[in-house]
C-alpha positions in Angstrom: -19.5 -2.6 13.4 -19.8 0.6 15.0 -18.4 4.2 13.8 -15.3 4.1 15.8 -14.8 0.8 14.0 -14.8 2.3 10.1 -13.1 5.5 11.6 -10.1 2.5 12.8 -9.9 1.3 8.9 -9.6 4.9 7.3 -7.0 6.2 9.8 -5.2 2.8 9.2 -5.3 2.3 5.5 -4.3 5.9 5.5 -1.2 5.7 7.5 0.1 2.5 5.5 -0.9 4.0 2.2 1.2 6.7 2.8 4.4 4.6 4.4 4.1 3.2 0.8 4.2 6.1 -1.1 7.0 7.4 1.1 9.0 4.0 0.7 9.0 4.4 -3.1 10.6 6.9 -4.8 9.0 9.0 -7.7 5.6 11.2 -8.0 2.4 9.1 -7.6 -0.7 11.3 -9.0 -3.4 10.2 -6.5 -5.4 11.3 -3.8 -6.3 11.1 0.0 -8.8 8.0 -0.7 -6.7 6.2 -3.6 -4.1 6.4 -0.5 -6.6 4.9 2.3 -7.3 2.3 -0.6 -3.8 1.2 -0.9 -3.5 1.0 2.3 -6.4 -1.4 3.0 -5.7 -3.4 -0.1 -2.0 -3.8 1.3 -2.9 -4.8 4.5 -5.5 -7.3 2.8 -2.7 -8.8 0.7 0.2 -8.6 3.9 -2.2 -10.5 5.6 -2.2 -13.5 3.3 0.9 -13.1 2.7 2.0 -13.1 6.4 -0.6 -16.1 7.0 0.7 -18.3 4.2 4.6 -17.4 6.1 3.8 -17.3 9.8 0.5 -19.0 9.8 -0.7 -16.1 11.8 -1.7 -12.5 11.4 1.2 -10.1 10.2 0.9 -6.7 11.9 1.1 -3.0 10.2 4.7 -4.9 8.5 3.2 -6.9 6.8 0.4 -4.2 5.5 3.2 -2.0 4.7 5.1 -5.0 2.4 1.2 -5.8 0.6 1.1 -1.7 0.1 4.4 -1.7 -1.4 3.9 -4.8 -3.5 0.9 -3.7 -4.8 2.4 0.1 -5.4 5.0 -1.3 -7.6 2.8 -3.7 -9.3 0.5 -0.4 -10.1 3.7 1.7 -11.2 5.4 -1.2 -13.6 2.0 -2.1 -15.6 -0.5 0.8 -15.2 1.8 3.5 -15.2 4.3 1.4 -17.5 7.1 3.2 -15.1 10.6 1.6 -13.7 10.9 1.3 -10.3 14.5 3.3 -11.0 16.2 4.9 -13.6 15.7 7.8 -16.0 11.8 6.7 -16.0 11.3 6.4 -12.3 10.2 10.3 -11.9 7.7 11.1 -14.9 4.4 10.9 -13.7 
């Protein structure tokens, strides 16, 4: 695992964190690496998700679905927001 390697995962988990947080509506309070998180832990979750469906690896798809999943799953019962609705925009 060389630099170039761990420079690959933050540019990554970056860019599908923040298709995420531009695929859902509404303010989300967190930063650069709370984004590169998300992004990581959705492409963690796509890929299970895509192996238990295709029996393969999913692709950056996939890792966009697991970031979204898991951003709406972080909005409904940490934030205690709706997806939509009057509710949708506090932060």
């Amino acid at each position: 695992m060389g630099i170039g390697f761990i420079i690959y995962l933050i540019v990554f988990g970056l860019v599908v964190g923040a298709l995420a947080r531009l695929a859902l509506p509404g303010p989300d309070p967190m930063g650069i690496l709370a984004t590169i998180g998300l992004g990581l832990a959705g492409a963690f979750l796509g890929g299970i998700i895509a192996h238990l469906i295709l029996g393969t690896a999913g692709g950056i798809i996939f890792s966009i679905l697991g970031a979204i999943i898991l951003l709406y799953l972080y909005r409904r019962f940490v934030q205690h927001r709706p997806l939509t609705g009057p509710g949708a925009r506090r932060s």
